[in-house]
C-alpha positions in Angstrom: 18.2 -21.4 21.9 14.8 -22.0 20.2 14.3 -24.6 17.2 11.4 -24.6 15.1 10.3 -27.5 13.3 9.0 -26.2 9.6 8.3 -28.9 8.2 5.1 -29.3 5.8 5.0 -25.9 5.8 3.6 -24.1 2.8 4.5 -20.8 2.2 2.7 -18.7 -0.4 4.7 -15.9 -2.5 6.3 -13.2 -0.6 7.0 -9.7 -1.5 9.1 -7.6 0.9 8.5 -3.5 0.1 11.2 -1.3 0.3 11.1 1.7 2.9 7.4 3.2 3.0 7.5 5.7 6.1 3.7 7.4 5.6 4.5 8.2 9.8 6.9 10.7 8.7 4.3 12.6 6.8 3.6 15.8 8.2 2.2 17.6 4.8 -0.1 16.8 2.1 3.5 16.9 0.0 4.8 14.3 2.1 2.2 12.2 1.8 2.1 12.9 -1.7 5.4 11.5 -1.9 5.2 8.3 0.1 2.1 7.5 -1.9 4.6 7.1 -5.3 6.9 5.1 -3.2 4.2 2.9 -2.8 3.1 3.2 -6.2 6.6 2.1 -6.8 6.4 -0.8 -4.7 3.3 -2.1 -5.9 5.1 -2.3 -9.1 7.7 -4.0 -8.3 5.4 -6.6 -6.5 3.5 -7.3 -9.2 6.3 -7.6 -11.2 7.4 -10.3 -8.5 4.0 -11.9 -8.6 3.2 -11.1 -5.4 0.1 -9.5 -6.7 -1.6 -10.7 -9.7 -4.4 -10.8 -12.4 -7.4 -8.5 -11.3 -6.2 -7.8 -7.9 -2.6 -5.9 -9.4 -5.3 -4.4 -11.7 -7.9 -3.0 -9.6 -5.1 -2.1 -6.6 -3.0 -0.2 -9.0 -5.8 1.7 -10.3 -7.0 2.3 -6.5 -3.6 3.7 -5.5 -3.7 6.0 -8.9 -6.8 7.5 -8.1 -5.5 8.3 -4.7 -3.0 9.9 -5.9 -5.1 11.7 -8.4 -7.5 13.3 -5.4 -4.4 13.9 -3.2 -3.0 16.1 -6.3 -6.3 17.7 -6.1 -7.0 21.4 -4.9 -9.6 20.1 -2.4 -8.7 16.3 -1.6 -11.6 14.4 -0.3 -10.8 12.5 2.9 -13.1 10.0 2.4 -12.3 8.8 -1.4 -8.8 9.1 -0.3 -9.2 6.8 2.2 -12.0 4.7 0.6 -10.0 3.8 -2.3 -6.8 3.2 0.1 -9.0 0.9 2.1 -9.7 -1.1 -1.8 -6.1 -1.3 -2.4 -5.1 -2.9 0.8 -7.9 -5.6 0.7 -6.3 -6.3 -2.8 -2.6 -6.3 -1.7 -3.3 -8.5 1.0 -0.6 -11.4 -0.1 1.9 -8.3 0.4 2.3 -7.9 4.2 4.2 -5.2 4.1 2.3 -3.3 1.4 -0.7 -4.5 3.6 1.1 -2.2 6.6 2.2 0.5 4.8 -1.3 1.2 3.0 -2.6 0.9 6.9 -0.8 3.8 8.5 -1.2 5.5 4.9 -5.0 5.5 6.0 -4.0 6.5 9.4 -2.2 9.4 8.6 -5.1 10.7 6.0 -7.4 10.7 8.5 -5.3 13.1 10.3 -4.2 15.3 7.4 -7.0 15.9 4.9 
């Protein structure tokens, strides 16, 4: 069995997401769905400190205007994924936001 000496280590603050499954996604409406579970999840982070001060700010408002131009009659692609791109350089402290906001990008490329 492996042992792992953690001593001295620093660990900064973690947030672990709940479910975000953007690869199950086959519709705009899907998408549309997974991108208010993120929504959620950035909330809750924030709340947790995961994300703070300008960052929480600026992400949050990134995410909303996604959602605002995925709501839209004729989404862009590239704001969609420009402003996605913003978020996840802001969430960065939040792994697993960090991962979800990736395949979200992944799977707008391939829908819009």
């Amino acid at each position: 069995m492996a042992t792992f000496n953690q001593q001295n280590q620093v660990v900064q603050t973690q947030y672990n997401a709940e479910v975000i499954n953007f690869g199950a996604a086959a519709t705009p409406e899907d998408f549309l769905k997974q991108l208010k579970v993120l929504q959620t999840e950035l909330s809750k982070a924030i709340e947790e400190e995961a994300v703070t001060g300008e960052d929480a700010v600026d992400a949050e408002s990134h995410l909303k205007k996604t959602i605002l131009q995925t709501e839209s009659k004729n989404p862009e692609k590239s704001s969609i994924i420009k402003n996605l791109n913003q978020a996840k350089e802001l969430v960065n402290g939040a792994t697993n936001l960090t991962t979800a906001i990736s395949k979200a990008v992944e799977v707008a490329g391939n829908l819009f």
